[in-house]
N, CA, C, O and CB atoms as a CASP TS submission, in Angstrom:
PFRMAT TS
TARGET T0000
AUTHOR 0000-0000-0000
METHOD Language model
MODEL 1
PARENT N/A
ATOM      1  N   UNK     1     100.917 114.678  94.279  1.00  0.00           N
ATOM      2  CA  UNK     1     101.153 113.387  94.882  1.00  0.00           C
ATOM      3  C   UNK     1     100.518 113.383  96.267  1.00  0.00           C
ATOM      4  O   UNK     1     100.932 114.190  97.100  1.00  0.00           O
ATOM      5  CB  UNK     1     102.671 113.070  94.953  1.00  0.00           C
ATOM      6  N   UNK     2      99.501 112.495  96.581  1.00  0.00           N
ATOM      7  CA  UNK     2      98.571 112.605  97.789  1.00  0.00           C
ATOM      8  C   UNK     2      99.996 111.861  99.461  1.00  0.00           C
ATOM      9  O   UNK     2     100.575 110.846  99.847  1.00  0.00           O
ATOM     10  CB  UNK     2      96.641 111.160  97.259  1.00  0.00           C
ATOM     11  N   UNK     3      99.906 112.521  99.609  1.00  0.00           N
ATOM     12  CA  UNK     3     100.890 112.069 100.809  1.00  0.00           C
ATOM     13  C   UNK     3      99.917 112.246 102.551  1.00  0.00           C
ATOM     14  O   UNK     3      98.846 112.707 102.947  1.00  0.00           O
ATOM     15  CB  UNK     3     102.559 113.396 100.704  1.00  0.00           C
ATOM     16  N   UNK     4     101.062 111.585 103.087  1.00  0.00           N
ATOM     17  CA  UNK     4     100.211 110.550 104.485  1.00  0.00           C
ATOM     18  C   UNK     4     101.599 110.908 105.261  1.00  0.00           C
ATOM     19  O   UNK     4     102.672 111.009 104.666  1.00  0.00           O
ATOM     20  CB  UNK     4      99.737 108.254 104.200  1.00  0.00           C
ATOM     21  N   UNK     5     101.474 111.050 106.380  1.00  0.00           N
ATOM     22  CA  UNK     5     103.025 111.421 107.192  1.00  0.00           C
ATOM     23  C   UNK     5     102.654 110.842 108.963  1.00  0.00           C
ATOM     24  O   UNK     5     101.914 111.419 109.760  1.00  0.00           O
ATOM     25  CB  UNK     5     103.449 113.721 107.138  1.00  0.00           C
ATOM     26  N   UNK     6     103.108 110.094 109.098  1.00  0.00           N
ATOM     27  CA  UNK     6     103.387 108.997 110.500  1.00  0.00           C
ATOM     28  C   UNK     6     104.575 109.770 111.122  1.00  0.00           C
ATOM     29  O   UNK     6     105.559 110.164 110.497  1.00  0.00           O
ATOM     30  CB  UNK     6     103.933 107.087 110.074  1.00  0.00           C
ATOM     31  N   UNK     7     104.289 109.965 112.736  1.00  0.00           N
ATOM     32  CA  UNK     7     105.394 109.756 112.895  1.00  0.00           C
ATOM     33  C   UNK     7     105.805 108.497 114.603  1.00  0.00           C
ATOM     34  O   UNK     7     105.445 108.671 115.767  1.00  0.00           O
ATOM     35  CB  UNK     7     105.889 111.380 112.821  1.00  0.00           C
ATOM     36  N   UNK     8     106.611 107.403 114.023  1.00  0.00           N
ATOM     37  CA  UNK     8     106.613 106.355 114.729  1.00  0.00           C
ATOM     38  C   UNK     8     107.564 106.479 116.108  1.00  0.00           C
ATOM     39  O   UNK     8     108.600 107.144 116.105  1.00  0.00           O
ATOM     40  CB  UNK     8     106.993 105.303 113.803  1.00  0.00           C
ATOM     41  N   UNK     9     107.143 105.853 117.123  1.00  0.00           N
ATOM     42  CA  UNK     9     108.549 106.128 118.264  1.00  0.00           C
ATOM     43  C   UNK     9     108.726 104.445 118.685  1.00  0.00           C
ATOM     44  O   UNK     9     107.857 103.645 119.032  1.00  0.00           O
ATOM     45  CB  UNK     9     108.065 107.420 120.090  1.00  0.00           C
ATOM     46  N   UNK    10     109.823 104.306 118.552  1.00  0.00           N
ATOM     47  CA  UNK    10     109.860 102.519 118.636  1.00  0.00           C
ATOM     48  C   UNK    10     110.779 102.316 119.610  1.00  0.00           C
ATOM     49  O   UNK    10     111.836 101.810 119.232  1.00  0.00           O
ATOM     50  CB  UNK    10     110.388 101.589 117.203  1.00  0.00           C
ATOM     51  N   UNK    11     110.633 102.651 121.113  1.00  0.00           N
ATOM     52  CA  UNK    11     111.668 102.387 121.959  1.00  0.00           C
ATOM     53  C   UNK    11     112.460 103.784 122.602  1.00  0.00           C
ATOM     54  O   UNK    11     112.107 104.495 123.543  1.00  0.00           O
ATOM     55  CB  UNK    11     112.616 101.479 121.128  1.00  0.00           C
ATOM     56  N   UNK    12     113.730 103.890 121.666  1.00  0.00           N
ATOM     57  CA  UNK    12     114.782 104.768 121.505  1.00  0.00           C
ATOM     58  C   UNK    12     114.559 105.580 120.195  1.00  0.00           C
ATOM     59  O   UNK    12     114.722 106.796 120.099  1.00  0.00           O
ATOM     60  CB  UNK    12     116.093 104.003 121.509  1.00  0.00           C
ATOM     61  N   UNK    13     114.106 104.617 119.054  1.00  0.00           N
ATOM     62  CA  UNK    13     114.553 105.179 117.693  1.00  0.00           C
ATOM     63  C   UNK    13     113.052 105.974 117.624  1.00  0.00           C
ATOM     64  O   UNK    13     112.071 105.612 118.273  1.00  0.00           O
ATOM     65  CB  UNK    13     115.010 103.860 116.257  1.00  0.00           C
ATOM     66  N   UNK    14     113.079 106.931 116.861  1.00  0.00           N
ATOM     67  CA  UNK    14     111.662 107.496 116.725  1.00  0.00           C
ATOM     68  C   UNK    14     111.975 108.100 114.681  1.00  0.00           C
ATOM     69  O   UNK    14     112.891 108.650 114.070  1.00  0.00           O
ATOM     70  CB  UNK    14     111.314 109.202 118.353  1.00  0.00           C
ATOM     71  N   UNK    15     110.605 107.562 114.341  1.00  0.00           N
ATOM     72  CA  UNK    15     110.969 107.551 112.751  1.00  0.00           C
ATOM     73  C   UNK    15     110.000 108.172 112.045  1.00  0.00           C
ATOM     74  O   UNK    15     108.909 108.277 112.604  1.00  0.00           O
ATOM     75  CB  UNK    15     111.119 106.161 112.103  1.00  0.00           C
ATOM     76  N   UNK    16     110.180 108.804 110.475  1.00  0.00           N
ATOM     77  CA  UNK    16     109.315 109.246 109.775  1.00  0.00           C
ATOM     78  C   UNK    16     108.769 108.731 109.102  1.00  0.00           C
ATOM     79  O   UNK    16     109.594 108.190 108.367  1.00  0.00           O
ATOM     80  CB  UNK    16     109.503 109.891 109.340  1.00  0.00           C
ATOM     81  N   UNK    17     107.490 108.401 108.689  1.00  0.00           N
ATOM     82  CA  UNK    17     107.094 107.698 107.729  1.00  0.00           C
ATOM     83  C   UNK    17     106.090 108.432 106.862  1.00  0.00           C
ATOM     84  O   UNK    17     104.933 108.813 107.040  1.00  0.00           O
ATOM     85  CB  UNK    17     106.646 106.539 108.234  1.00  0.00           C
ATOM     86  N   UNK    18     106.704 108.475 106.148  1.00  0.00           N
ATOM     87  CA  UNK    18     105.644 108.917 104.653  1.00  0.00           C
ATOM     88  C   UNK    18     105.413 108.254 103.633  1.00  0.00           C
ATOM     89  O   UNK    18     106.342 107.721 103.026  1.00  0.00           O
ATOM     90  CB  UNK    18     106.008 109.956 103.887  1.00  0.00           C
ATOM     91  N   UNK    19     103.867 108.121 103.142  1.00  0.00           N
ATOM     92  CA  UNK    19     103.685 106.893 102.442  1.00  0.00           C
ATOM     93  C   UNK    19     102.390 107.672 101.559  1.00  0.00           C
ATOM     94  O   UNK    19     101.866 108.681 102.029  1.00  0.00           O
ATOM     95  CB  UNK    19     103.332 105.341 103.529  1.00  0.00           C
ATOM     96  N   UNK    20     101.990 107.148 100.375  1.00  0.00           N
ATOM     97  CA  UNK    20     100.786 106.974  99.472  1.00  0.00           C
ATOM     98  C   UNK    20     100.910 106.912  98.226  1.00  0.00           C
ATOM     99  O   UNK    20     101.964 106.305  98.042  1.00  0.00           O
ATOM    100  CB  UNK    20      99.942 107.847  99.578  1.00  0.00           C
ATOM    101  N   UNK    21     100.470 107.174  97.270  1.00  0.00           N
ATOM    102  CA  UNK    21      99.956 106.847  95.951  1.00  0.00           C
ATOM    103  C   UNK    21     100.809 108.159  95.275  1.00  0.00           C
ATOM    104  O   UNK    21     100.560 109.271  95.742  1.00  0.00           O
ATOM    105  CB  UNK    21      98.066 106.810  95.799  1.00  0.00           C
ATOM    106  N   UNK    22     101.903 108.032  94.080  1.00  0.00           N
ATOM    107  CA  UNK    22     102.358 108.818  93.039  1.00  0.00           C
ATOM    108  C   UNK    22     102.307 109.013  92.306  1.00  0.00           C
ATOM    109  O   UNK    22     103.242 108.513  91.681  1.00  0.00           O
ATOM    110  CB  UNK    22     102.861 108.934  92.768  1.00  0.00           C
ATOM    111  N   UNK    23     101.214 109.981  91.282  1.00  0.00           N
ATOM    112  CA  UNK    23     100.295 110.095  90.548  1.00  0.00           C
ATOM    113  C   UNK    23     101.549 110.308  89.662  1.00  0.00           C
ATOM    114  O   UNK    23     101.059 110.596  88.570  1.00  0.00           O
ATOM    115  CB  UNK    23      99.063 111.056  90.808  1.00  0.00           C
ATOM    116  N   UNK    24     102.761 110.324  89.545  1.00  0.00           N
ATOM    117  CA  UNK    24     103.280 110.039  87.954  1.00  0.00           C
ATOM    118  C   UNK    24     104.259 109.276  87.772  1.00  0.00           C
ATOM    119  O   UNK    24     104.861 109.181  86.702  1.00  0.00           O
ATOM    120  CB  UNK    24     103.722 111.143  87.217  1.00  0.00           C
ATOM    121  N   UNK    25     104.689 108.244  89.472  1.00  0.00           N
ATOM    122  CA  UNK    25     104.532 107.031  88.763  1.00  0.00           C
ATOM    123  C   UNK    25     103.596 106.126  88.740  1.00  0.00           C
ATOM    124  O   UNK    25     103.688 104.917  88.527  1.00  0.00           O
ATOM    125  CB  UNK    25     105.307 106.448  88.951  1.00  0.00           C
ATOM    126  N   UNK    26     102.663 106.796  88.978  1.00  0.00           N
ATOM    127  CA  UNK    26     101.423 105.299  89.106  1.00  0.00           C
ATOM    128  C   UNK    26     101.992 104.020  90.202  1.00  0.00           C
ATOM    129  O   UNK    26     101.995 102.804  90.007  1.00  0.00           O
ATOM    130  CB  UNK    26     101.273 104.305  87.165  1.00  0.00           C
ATOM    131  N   UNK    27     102.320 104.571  91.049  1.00  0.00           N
ATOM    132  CA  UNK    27     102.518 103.242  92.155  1.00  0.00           C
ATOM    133  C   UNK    27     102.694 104.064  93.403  1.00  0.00           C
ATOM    134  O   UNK    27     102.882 105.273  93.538  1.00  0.00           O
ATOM    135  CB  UNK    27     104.032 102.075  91.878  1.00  0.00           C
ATOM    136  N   UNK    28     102.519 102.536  94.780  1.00  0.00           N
ATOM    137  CA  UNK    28     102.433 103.451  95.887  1.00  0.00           C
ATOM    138  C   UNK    28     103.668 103.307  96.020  1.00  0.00           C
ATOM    139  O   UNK    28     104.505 102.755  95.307  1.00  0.00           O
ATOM    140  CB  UNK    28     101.554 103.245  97.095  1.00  0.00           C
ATOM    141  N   UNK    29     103.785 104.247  97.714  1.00  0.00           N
ATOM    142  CA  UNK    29     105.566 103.892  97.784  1.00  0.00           C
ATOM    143  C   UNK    29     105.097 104.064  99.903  1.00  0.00           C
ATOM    144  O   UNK    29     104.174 104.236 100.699  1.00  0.00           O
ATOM    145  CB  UNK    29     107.278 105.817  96.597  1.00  0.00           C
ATOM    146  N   UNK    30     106.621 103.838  99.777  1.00  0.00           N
ATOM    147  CA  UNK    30     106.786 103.760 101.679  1.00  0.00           C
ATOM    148  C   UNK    30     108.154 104.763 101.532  1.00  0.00           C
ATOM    149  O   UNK    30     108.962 104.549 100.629  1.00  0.00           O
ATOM    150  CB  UNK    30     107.246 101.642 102.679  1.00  0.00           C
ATOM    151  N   UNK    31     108.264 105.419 102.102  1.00  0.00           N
ATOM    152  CA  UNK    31     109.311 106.790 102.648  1.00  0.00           C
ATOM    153  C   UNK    31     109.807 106.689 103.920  1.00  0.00           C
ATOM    154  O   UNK    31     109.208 107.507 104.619  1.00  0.00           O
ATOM    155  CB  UNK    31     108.589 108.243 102.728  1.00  0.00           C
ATOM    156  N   UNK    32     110.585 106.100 104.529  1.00  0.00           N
ATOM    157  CA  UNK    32     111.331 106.282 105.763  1.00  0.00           C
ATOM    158  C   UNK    32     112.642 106.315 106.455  1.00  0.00           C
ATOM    159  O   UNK    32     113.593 105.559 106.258  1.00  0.00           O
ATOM    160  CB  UNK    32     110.997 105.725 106.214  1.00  0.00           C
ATOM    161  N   UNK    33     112.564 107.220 107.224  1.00  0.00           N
ATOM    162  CA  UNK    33     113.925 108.232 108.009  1.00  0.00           C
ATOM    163  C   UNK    33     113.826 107.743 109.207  1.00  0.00           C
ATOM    164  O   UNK    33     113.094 106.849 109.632  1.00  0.00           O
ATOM    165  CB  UNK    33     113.822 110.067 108.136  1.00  0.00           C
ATOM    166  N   UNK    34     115.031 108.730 110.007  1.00  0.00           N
ATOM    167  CA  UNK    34     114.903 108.804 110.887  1.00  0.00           C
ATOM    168  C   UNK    34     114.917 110.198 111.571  1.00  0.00           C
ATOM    169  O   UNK    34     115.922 110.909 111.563  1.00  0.00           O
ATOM    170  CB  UNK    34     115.508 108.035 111.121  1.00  0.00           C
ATOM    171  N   UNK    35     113.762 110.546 112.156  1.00  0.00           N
ATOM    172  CA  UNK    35     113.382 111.903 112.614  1.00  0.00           C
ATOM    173  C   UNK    35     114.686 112.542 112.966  1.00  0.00           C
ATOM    174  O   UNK    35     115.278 111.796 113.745  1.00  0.00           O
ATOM    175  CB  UNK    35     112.353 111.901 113.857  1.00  0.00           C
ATOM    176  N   UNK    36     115.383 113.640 112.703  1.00  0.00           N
ATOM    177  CA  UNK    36     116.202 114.962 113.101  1.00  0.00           C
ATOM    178  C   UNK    36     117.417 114.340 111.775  1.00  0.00           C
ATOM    179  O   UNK    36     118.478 114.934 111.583  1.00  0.00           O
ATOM    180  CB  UNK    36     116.887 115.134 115.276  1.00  0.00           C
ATOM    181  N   UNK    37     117.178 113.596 111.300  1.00  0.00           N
ATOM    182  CA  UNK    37     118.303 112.977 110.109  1.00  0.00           C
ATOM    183  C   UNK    37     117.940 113.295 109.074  1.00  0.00           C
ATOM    184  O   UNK    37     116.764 113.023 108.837  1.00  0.00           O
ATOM    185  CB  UNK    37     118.543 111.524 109.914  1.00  0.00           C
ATOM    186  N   UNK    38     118.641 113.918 108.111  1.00  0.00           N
ATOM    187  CA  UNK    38     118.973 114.050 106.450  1.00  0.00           C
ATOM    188  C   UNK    38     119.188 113.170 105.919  1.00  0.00           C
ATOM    189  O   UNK    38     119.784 112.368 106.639  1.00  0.00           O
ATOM    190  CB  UNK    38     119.937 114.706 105.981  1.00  0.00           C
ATOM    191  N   UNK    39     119.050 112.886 105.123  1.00  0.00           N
ATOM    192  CA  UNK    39     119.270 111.487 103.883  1.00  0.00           C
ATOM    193  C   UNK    39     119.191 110.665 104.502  1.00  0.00           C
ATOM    194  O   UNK    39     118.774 110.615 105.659  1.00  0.00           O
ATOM    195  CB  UNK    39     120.536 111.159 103.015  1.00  0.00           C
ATOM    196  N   UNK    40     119.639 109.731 103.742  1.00  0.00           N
ATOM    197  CA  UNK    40     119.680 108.173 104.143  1.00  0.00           C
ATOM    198  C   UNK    40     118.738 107.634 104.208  1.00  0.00           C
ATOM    199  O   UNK    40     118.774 106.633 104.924  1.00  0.00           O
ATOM    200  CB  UNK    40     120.147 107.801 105.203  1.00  0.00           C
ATOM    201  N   UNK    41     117.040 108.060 103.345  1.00  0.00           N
ATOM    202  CA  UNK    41     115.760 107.707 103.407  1.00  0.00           C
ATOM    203  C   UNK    41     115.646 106.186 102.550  1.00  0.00           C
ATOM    204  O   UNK    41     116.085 105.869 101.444  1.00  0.00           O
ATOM    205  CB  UNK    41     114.864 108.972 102.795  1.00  0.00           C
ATOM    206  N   UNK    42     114.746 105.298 103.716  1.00  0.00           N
ATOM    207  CA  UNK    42     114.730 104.273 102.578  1.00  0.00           C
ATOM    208  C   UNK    42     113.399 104.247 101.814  1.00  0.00           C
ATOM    209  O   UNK    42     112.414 104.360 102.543  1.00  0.00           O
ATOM    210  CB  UNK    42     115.003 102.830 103.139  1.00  0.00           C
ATOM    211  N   UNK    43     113.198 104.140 100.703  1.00  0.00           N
ATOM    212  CA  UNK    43     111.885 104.052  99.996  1.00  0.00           C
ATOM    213  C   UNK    43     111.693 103.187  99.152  1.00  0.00           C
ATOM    214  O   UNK    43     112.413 102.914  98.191  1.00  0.00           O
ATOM    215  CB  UNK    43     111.557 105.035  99.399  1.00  0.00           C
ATOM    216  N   UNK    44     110.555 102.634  99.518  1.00  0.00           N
ATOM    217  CA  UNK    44     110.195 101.378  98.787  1.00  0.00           C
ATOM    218  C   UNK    44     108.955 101.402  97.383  1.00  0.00           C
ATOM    219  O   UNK    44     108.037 102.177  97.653  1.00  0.00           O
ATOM    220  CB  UNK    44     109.622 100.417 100.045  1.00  0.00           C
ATOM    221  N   UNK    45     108.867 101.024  96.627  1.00  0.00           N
ATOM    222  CA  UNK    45     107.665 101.281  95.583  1.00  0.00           C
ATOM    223  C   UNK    45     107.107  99.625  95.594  1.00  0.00           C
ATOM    224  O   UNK    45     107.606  98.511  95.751  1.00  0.00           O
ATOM    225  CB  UNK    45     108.289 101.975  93.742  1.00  0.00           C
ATOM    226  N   UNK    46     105.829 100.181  95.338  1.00  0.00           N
ATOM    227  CA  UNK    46     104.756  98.826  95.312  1.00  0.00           C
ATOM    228  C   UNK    46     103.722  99.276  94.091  1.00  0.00           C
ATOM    229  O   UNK    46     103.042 100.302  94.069  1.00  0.00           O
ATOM    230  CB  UNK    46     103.734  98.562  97.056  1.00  0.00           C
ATOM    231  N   UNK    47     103.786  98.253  93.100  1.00  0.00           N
ATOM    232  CA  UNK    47     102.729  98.175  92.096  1.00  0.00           C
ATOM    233  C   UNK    47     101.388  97.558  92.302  1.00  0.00           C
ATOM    234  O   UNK    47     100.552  97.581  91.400  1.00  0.00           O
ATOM    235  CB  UNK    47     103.224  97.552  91.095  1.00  0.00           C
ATOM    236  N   UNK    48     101.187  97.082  93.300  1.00  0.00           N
ATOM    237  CA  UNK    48      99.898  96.554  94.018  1.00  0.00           C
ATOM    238  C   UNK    48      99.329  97.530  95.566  1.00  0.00           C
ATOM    239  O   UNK    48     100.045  97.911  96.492  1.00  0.00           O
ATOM    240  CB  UNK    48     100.358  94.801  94.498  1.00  0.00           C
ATOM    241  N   UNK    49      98.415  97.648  95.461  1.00  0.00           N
ATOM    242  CA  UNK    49      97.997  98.335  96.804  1.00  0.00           C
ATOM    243  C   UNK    49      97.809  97.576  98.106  1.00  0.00           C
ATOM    244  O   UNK    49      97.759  98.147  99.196  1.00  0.00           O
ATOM    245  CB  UNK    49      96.745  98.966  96.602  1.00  0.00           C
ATOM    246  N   UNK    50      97.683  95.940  97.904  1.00  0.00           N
ATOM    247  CA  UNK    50      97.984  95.426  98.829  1.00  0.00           C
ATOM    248  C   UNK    50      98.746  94.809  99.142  1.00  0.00           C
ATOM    249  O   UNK    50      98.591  94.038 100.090  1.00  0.00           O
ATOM    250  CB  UNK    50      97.504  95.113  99.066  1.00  0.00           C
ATOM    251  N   UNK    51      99.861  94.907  98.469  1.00  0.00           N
ATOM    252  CA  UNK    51     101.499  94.889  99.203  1.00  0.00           C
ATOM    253  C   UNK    51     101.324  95.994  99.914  1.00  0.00           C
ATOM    254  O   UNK    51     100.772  95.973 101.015  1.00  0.00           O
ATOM    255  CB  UNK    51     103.005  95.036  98.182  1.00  0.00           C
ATOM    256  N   UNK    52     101.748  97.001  99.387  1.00  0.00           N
ATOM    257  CA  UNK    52     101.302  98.406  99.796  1.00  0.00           C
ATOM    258  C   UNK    52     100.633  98.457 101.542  1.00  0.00           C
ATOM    259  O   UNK    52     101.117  98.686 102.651  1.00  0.00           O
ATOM    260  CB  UNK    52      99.993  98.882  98.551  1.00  0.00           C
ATOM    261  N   UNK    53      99.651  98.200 101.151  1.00  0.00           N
ATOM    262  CA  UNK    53      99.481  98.501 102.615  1.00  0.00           C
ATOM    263  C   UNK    53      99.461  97.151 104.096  1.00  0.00           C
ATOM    264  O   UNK    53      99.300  97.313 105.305  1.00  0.00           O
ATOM    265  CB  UNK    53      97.984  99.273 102.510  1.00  0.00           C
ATOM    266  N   UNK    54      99.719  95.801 103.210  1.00  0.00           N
ATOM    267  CA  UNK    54     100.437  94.763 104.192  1.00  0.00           C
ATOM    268  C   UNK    54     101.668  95.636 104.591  1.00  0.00           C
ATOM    269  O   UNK    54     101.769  95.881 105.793  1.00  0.00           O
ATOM    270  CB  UNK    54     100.919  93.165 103.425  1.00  0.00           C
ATOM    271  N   UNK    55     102.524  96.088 103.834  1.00  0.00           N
ATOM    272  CA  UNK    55     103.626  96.543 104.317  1.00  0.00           C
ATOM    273  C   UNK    55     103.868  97.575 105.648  1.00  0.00           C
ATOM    274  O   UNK    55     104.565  97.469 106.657  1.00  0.00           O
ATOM    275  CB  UNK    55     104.059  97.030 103.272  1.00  0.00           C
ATOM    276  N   UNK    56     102.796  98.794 105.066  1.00  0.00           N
ATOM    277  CA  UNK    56     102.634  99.786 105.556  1.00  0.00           C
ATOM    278  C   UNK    56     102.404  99.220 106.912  1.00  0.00           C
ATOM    279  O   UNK    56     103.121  99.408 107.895  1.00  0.00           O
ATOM    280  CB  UNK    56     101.721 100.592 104.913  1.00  0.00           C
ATOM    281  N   UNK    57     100.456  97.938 106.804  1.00  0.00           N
ATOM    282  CA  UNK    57     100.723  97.540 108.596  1.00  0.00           C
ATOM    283  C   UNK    57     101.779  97.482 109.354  1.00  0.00           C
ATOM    284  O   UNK    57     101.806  98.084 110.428  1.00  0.00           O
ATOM    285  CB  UNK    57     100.420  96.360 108.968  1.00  0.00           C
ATOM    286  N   UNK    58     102.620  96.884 108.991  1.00  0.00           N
ATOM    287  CA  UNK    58     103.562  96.205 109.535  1.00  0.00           C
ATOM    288  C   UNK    58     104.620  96.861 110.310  1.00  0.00           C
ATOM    289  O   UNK    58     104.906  96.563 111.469  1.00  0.00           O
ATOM    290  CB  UNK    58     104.039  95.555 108.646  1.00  0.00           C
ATOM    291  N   UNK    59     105.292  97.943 109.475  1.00  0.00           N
ATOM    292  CA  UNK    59     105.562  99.160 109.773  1.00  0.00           C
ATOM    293  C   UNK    59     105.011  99.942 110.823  1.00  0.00           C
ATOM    294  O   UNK    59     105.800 100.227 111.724  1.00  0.00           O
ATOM    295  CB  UNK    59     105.403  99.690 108.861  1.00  0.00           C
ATOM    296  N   UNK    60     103.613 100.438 110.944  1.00  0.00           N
ATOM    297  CA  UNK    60     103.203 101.175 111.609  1.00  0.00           C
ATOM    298  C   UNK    60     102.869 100.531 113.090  1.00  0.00           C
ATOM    299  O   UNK    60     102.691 101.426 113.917  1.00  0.00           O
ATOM    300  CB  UNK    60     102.265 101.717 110.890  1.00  0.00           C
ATOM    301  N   UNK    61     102.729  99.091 113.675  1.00  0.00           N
ATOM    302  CA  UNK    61     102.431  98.264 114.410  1.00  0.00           C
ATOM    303  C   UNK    61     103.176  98.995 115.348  1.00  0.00           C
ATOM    304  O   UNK    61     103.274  98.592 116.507  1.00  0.00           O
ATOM    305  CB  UNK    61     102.625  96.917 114.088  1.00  0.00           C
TER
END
């Protein structure tokens, strides 16, 4: 699974983002935490690549 790893600082909150293409489910996805935190990851799946990466902009801004 080709993976991509961000890591965002937005203020106070500073976050993980991992995102790309999952070669067995065939779709992309968005992966995000919050840096020094366990669980509670939210992840999103996209069957289009440009949801996919509208999203991702948006996120990473």
């Amino acid at each position: 699974m080709p993976k991509f790893f961000e890591n965002i600082n937005r203020n106070s909150v500073q976050l993980d983002v991992l995102h790309g293409w999952d070669v067995n489910a065939k779709e992309w996805y968005i992966d995000i935490k919050m840096t020094g935190f366990s669980g509670s990851n939210i992840r999103e799946w996209f069957s289009s690549e440009k949801n996919y990466k509208k999203t991702l902009k948006n996120i990473l801004i």
